[in-house]
N, CA, C, O and CB atoms as a CASP TS submission, in Angstrom:
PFRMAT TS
TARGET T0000
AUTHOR 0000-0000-0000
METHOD Language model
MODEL 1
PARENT N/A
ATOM      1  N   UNK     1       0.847  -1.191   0.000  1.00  0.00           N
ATOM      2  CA  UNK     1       0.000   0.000   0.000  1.00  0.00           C
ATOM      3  C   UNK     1       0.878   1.235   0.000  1.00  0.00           C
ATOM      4  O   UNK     1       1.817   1.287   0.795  1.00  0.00           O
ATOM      5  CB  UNK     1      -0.956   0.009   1.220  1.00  0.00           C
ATOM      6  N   UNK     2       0.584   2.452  -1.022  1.00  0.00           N
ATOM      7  CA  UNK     2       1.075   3.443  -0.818  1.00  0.00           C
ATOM      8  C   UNK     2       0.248   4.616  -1.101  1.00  0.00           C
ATOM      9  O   UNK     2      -0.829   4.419  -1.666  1.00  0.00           O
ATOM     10  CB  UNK     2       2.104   3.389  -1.361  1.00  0.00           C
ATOM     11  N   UNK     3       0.637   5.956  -0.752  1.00  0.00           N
ATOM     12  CA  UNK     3      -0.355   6.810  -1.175  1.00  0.00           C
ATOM     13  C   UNK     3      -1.287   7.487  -0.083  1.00  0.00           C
ATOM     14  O   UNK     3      -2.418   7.816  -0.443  1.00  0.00           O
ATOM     15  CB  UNK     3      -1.124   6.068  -2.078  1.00  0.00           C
ATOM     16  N   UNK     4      -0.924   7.698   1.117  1.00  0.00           N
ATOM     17  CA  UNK     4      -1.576   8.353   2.039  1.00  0.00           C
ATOM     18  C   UNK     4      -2.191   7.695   2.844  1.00  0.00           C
ATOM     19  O   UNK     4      -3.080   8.280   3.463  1.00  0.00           O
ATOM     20  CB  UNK     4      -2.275   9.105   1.643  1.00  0.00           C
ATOM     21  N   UNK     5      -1.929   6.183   3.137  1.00  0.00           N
ATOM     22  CA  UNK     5      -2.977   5.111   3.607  1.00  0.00           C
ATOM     23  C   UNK     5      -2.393   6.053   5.140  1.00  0.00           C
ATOM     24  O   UNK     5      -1.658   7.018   5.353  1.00  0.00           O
ATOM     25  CB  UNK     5      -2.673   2.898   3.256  1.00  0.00           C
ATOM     26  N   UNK     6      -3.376   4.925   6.107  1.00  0.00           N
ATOM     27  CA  UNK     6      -3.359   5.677   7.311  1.00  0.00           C
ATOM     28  C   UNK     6      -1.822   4.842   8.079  1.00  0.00           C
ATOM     29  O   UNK     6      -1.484   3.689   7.809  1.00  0.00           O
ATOM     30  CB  UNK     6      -5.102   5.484   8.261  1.00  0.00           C
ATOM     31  N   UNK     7      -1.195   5.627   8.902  1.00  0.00           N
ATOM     32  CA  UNK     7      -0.124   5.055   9.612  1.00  0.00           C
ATOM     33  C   UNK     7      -0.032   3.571  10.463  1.00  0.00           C
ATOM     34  O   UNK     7       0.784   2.671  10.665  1.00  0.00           O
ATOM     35  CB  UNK     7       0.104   6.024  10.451  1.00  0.00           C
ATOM     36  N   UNK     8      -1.388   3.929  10.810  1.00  0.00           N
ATOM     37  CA  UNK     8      -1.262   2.480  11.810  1.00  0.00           C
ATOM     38  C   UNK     8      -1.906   1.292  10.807  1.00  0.00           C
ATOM     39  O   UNK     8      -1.644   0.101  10.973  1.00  0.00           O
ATOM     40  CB  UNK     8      -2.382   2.601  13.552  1.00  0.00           C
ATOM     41  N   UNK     9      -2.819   1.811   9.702  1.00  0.00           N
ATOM     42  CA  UNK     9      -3.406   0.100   9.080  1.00  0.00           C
ATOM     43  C   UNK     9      -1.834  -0.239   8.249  1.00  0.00           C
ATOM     44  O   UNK     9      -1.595  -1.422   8.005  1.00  0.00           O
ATOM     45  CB  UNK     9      -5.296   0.165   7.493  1.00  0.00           C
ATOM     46  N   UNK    10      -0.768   0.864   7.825  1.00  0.00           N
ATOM     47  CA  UNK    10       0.232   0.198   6.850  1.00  0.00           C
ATOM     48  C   UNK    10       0.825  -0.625   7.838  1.00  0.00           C
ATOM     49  O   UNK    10       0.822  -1.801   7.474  1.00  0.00           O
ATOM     50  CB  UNK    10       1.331   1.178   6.011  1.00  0.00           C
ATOM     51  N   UNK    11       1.469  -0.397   9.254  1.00  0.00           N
ATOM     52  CA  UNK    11       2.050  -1.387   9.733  1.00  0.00           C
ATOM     53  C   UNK    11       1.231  -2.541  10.161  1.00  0.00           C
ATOM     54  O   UNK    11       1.783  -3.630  10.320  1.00  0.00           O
ATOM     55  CB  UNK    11       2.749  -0.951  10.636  1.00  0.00           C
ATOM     56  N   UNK    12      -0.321  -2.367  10.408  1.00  0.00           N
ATOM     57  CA  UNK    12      -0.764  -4.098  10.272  1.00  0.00           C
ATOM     58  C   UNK    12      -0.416  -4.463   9.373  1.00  0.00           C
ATOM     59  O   UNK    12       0.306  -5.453   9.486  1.00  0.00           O
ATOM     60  CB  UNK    12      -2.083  -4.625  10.236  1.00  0.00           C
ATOM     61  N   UNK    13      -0.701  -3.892   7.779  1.00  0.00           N
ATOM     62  CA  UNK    13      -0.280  -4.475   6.612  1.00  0.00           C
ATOM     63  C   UNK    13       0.726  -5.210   6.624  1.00  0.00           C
ATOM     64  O   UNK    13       0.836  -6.432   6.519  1.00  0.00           O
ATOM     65  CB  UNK    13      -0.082  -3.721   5.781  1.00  0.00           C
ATOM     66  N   UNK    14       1.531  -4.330   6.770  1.00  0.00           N
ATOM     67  CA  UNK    14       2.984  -4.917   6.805  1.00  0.00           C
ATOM     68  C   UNK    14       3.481  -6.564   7.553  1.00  0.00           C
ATOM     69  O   UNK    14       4.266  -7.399   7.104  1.00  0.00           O
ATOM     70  CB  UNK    14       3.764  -3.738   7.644  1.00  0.00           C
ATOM     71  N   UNK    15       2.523  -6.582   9.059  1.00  0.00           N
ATOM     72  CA  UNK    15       2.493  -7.686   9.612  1.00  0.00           C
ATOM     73  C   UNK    15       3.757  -6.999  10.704  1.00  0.00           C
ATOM     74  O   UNK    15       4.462  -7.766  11.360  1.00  0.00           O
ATOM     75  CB  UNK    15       2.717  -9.110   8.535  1.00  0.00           C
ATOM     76  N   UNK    16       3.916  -5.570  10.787  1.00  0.00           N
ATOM     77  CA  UNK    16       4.497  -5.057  12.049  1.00  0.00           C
ATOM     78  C   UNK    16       3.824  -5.294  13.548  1.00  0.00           C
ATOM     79  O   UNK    16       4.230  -5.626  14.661  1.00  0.00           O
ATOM     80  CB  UNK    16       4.570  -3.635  11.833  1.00  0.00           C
ATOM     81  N   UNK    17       2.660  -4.960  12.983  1.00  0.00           N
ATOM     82  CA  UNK    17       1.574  -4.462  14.207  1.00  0.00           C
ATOM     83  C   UNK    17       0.092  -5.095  14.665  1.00  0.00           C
ATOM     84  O   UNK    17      -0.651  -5.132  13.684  1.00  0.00           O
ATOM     85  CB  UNK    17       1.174  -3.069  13.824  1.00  0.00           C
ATOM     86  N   UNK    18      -0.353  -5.450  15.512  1.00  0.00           N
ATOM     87  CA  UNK    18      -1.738  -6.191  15.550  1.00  0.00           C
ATOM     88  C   UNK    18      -2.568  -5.353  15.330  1.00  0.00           C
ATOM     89  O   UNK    18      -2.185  -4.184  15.298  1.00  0.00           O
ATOM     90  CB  UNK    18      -2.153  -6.870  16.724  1.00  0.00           C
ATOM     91  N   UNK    19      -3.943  -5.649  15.112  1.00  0.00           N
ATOM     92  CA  UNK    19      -5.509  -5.236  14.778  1.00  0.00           C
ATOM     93  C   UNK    19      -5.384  -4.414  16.230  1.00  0.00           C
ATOM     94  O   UNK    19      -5.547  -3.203  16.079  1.00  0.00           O
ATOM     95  CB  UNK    19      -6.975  -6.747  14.584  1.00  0.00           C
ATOM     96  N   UNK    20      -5.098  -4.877  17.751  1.00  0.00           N
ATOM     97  CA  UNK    20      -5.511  -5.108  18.726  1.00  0.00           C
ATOM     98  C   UNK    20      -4.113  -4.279  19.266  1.00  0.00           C
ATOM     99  O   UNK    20      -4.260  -3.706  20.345  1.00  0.00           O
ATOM    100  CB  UNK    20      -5.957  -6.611  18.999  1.00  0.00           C
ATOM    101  N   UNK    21      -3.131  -4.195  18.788  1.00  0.00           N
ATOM    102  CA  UNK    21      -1.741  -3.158  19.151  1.00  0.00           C
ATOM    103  C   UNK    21      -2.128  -1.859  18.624  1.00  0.00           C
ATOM    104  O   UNK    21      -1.815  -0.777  19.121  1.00  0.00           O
ATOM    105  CB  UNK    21      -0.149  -3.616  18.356  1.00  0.00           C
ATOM    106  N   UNK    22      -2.825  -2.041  17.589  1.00  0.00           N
ATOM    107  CA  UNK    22      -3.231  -0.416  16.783  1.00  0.00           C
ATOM    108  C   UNK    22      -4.408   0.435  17.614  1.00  0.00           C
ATOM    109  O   UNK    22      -4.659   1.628  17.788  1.00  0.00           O
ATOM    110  CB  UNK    22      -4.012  -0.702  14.963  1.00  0.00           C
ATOM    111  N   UNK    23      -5.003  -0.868  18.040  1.00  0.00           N
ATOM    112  CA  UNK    23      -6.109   0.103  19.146  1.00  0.00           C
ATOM    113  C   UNK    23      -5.701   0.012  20.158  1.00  0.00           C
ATOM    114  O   UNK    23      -6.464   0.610  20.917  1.00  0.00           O
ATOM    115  CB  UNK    23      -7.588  -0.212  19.400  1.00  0.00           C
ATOM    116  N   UNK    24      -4.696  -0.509  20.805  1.00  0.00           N
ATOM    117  CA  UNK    24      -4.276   0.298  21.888  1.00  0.00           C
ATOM    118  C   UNK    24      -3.742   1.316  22.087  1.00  0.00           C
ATOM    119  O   UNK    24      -4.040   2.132  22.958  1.00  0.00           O
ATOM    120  CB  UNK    24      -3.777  -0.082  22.397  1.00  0.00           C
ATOM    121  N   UNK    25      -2.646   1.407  21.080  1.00  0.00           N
ATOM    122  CA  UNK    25      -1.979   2.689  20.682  1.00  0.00           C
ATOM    123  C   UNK    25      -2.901   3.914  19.933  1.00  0.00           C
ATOM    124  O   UNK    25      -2.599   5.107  19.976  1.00  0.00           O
ATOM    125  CB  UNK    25      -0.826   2.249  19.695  1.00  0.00           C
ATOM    126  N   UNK    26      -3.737   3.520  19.445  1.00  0.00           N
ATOM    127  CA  UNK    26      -5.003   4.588  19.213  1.00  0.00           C
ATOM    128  C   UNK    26      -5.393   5.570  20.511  1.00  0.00           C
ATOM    129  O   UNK    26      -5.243   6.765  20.766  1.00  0.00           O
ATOM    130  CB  UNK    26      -6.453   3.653  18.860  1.00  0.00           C
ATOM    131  N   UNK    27      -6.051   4.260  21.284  1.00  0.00           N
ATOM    132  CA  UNK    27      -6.776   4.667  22.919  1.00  0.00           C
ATOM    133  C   UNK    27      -5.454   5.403  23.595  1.00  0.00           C
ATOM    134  O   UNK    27      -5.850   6.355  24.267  1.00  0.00           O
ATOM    135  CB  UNK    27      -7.360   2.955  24.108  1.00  0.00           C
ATOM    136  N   UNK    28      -3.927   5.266  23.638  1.00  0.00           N
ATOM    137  CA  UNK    28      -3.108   5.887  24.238  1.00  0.00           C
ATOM    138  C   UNK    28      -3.204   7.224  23.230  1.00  0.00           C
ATOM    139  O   UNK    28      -3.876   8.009  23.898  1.00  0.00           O
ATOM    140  CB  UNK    28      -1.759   5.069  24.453  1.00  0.00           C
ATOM    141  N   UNK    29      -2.928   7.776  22.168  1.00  0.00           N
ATOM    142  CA  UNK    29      -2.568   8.567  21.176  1.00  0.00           C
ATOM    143  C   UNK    29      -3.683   9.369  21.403  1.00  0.00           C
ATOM    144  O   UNK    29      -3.571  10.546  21.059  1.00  0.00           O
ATOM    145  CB  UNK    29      -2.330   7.987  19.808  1.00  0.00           C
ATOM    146  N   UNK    30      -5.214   8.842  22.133  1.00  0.00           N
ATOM    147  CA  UNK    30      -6.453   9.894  22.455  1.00  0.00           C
ATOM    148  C   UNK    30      -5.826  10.231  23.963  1.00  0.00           C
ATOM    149  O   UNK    30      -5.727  11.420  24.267  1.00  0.00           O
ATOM    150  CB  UNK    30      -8.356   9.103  22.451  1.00  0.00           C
ATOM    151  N   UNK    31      -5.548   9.566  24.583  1.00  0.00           N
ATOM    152  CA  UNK    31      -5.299  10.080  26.051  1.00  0.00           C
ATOM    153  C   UNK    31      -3.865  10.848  25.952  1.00  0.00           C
ATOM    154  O   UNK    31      -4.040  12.047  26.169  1.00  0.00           O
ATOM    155  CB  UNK    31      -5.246   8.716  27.255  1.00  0.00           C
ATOM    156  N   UNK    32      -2.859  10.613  25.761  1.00  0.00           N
ATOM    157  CA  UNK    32      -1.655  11.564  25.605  1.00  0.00           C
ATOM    158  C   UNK    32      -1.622  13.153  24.859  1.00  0.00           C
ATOM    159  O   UNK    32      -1.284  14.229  25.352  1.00  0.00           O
ATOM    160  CB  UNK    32      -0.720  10.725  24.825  1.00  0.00           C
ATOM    161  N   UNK    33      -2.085  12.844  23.554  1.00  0.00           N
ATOM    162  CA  UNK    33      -2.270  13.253  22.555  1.00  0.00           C
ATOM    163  C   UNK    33      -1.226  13.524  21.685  1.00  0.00           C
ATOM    164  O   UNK    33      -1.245  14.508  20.946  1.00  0.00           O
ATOM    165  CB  UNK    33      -2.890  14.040  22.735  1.00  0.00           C
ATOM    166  N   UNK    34      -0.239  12.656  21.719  1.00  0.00           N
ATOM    167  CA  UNK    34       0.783  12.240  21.186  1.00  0.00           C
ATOM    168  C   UNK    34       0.467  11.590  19.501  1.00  0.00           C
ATOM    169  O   UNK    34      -0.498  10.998  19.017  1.00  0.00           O
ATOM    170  CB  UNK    34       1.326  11.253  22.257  1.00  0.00           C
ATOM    171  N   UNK    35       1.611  11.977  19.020  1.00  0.00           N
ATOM    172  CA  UNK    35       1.265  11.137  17.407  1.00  0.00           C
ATOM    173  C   UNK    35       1.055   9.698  17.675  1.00  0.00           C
ATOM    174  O   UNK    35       1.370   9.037  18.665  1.00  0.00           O
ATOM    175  CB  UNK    35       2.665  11.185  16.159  1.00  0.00           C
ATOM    176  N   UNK    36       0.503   9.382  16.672  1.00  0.00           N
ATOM    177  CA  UNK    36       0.046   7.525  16.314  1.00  0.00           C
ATOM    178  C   UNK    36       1.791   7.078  16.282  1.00  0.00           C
ATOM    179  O   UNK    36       2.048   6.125  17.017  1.00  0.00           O
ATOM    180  CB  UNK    36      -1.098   7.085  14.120  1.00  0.00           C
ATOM    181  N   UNK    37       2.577   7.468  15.775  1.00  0.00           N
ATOM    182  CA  UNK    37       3.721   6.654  15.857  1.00  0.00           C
ATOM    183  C   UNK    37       4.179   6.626  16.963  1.00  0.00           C
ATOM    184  O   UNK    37       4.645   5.541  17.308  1.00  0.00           O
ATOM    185  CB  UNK    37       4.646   6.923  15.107  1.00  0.00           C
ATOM    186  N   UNK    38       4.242   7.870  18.036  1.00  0.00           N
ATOM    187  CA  UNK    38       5.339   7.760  18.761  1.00  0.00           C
ATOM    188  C   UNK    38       4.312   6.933  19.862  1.00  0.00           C
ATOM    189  O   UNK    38       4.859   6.204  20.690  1.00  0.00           O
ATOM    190  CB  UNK    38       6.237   9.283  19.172  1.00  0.00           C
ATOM    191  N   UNK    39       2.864   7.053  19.860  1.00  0.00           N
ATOM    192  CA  UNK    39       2.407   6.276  20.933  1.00  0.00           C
ATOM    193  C   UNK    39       2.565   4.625  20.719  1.00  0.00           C
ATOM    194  O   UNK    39       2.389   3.970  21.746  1.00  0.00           O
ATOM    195  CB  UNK    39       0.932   6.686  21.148  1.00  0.00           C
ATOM    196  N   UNK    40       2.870   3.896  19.534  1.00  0.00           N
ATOM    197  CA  UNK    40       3.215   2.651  19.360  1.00  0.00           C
ATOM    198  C   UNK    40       4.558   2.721  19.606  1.00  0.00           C
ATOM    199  O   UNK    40       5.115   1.702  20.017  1.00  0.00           O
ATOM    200  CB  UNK    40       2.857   2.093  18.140  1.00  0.00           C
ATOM    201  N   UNK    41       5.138   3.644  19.450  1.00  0.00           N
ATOM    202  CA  UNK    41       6.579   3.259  20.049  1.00  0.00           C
ATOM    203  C   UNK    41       6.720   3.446  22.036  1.00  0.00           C
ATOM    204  O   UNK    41       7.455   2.777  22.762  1.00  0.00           O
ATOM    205  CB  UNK    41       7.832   4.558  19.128  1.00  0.00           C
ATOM    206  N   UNK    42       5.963   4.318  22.371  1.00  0.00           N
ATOM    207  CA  UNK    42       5.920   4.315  23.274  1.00  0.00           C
ATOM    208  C   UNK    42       5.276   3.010  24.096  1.00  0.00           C
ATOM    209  O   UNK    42       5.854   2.613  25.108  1.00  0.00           O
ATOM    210  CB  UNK    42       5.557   5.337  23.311  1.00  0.00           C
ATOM    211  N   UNK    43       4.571   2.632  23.822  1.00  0.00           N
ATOM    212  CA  UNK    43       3.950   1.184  23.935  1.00  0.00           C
ATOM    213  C   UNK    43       5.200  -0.053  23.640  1.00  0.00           C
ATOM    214  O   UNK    43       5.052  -1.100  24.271  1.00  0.00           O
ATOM    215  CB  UNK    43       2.592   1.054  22.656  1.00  0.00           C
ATOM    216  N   UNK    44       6.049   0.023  22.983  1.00  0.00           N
ATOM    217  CA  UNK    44       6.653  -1.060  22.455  1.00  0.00           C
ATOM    218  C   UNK    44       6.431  -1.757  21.500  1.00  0.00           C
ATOM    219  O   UNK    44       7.091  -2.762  21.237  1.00  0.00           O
ATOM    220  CB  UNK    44       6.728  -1.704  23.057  1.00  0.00           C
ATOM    221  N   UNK    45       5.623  -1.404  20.936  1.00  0.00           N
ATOM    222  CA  UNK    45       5.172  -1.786  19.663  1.00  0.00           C
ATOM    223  C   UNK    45       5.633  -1.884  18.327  1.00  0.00           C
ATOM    224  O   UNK    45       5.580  -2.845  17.559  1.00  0.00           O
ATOM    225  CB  UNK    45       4.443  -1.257  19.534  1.00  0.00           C
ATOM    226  N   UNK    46       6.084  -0.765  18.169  1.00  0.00           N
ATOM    227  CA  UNK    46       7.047  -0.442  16.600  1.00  0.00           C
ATOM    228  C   UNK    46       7.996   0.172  17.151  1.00  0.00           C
ATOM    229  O   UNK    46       7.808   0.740  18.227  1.00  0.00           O
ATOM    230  CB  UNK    46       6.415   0.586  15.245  1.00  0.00           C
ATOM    231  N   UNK    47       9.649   0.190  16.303  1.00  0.00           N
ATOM    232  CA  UNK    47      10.388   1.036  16.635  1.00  0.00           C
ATOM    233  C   UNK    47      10.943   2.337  15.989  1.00  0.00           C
ATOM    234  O   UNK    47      10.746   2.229  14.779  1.00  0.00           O
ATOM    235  CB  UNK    47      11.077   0.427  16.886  1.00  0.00           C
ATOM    236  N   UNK    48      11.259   2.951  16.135  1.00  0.00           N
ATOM    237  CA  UNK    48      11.119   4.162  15.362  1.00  0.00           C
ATOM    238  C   UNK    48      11.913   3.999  13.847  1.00  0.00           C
ATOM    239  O   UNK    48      11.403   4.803  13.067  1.00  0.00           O
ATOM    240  CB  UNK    48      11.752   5.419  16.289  1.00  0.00           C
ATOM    241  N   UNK    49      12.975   3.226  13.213  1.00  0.00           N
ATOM    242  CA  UNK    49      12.533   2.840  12.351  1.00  0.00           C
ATOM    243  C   UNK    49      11.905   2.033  11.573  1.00  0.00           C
ATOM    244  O   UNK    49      12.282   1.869  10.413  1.00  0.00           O
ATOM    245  CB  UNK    49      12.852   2.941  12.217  1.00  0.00           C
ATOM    246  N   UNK    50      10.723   1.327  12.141  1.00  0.00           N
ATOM    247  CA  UNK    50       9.072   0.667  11.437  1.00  0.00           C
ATOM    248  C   UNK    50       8.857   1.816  11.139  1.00  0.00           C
ATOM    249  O   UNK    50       8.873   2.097   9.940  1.00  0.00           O
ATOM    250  CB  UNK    50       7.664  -0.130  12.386  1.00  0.00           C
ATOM    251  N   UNK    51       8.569   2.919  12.181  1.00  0.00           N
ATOM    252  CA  UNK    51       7.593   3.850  11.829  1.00  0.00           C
ATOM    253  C   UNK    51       8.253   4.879  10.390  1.00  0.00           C
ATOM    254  O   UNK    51       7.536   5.349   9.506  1.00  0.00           O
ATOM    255  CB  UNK    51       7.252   4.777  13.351  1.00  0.00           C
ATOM    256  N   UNK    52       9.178   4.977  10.447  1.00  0.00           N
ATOM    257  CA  UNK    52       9.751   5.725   9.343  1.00  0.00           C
ATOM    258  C   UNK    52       9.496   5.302   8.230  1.00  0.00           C
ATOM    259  O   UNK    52       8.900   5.878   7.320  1.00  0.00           O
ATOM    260  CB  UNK    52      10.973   5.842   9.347  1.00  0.00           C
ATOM    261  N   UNK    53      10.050   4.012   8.265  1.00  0.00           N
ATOM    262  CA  UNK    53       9.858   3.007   7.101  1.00  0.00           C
ATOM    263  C   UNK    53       8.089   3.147   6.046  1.00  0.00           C
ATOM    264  O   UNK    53       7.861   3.112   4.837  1.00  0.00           O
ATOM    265  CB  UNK    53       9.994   1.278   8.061  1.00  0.00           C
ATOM    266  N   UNK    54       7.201   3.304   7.248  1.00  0.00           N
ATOM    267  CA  UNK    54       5.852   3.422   7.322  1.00  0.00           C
ATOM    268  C   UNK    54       5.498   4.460   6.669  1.00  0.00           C
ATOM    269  O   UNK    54       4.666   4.614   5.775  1.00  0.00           O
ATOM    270  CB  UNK    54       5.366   3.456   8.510  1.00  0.00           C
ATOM    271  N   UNK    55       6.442   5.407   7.371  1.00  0.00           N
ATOM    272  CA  UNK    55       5.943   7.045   6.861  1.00  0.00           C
ATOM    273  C   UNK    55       6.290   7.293   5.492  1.00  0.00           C
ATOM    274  O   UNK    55       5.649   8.111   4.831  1.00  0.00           O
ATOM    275  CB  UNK    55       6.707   8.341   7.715  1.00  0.00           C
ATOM    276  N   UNK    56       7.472   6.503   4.906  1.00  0.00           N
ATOM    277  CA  UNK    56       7.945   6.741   3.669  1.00  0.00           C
ATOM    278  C   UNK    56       7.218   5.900   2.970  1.00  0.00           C
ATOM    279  O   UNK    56       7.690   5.865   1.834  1.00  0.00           O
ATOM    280  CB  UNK    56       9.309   6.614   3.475  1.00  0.00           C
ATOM    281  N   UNK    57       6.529   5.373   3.045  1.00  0.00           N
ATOM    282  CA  UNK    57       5.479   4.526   2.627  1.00  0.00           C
ATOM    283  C   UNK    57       4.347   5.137   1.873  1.00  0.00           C
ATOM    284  O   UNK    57       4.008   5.365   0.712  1.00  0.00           O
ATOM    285  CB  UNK    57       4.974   3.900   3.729  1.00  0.00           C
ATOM    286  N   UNK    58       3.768   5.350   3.558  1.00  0.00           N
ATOM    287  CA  UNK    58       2.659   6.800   3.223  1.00  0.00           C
ATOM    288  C   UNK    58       2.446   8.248   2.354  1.00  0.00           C
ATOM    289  O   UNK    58       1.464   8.842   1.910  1.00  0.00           O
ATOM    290  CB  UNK    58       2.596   7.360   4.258  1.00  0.00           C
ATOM    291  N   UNK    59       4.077   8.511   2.362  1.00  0.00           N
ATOM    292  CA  UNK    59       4.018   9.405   1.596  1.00  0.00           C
ATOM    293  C   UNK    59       4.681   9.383   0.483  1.00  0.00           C
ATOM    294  O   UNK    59       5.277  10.352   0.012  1.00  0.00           O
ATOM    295  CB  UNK    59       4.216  10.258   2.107  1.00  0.00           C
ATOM    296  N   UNK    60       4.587   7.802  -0.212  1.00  0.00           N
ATOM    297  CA  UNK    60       5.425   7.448  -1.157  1.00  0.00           C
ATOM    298  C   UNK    60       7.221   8.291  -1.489  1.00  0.00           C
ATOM    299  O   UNK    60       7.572   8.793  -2.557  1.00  0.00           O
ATOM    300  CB  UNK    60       4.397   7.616  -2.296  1.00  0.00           C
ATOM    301  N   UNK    61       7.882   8.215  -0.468  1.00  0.00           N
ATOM    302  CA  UNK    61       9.175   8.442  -0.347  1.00  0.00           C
ATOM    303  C   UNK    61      10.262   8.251  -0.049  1.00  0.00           C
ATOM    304  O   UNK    61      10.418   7.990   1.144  1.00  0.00           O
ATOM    305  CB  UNK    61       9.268   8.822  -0.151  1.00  0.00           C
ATOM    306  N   UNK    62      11.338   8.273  -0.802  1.00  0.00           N
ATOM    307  CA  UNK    62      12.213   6.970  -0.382  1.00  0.00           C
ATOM    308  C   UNK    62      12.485   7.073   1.424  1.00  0.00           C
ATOM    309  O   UNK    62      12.384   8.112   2.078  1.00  0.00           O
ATOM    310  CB  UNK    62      13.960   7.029  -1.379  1.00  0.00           C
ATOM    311  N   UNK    63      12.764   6.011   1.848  1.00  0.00           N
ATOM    312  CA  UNK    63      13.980   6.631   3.001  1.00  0.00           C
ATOM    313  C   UNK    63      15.333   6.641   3.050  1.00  0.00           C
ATOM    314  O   UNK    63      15.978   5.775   2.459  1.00  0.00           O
ATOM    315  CB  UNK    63      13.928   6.104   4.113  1.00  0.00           C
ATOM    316  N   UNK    64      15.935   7.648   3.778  1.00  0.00           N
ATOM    317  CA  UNK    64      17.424   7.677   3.524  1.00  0.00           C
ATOM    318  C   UNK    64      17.316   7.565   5.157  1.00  0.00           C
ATOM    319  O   UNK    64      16.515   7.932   6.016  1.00  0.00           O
ATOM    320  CB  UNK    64      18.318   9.155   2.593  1.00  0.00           C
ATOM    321  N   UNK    65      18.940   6.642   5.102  1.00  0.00           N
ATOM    322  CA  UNK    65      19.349   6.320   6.253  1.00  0.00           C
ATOM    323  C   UNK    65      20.595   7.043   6.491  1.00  0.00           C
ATOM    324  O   UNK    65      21.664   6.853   5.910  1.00  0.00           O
ATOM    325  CB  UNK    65      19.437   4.968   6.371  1.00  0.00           C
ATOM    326  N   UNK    66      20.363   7.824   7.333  1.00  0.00           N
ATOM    327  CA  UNK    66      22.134   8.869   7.404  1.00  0.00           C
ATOM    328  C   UNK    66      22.995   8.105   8.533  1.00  0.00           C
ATOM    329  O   UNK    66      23.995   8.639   9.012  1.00  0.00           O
ATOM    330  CB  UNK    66      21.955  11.006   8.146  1.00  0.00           C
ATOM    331  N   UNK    67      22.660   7.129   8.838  1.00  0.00           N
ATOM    332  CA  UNK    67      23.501   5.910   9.545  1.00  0.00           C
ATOM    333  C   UNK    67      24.504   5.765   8.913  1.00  0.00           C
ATOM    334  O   UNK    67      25.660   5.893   9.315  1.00  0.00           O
ATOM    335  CB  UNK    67      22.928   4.573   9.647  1.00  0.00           C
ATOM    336  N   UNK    68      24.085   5.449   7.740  1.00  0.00           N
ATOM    337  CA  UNK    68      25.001   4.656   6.692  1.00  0.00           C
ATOM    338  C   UNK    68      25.271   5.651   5.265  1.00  0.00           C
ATOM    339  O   UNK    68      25.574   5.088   4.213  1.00  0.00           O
ATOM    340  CB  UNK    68      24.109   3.071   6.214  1.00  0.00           C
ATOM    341  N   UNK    69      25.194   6.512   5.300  1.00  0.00           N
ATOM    342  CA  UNK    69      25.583   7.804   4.713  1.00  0.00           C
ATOM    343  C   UNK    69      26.430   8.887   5.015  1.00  0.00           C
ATOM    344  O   UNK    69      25.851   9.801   5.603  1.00  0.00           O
ATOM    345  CB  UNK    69      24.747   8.313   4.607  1.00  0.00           C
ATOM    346  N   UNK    70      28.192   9.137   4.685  1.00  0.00           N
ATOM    347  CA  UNK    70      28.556  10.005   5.116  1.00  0.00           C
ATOM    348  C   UNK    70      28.412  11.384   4.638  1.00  0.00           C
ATOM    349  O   UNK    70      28.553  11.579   3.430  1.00  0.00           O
ATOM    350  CB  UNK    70      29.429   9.687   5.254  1.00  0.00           C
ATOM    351  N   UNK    71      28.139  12.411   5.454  1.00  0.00           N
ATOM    352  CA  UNK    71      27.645  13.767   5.593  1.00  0.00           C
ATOM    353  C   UNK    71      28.894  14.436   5.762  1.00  0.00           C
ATOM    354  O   UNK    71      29.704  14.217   6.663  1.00  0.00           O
ATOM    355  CB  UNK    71      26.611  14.026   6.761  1.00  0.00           C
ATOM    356  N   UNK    72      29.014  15.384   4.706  1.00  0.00           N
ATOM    357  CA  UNK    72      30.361  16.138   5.018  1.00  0.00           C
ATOM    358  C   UNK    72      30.425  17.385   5.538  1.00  0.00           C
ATOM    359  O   UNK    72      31.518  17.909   5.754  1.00  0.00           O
ATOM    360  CB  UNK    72      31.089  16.289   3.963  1.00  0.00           C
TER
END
């Protein structure tokens, strides 16, 4: 899936995340009011790069990893 899908159904897609992890992290993301990613990461759920991975997904874009990229 690409193209604006929503954050949390791409990582069920993916087989990152449960039906039942996404609504928890939903129900936290209403009570915090924290983004959908960082409340699955906050949960333990995804780690922040799933969620990137996700986001570049969503917004059909590559990701660059500056891990492994030297910056001069």
């Amino acid at each position: 899936m690409s193209g604006f899908g929503r954050l949390g159904d791409i990582l069920v897609q993916k087989g990152l995340l449960s039906a039942e992890q996404l609504k928890k992290g939903l129900a936290k993301q209403k009570e915090s009011g924290a983004k959908i990613g960082r409340a699955l990461q906050d949960l333990g759920f995804v780690s922040s790069l799933q969620v990137a991975q996700a986001l570049a997904e969503q917004f059909s874009l590559p990701l660059v990893d500056l891990s492994k990229t030297k910056v001069p």
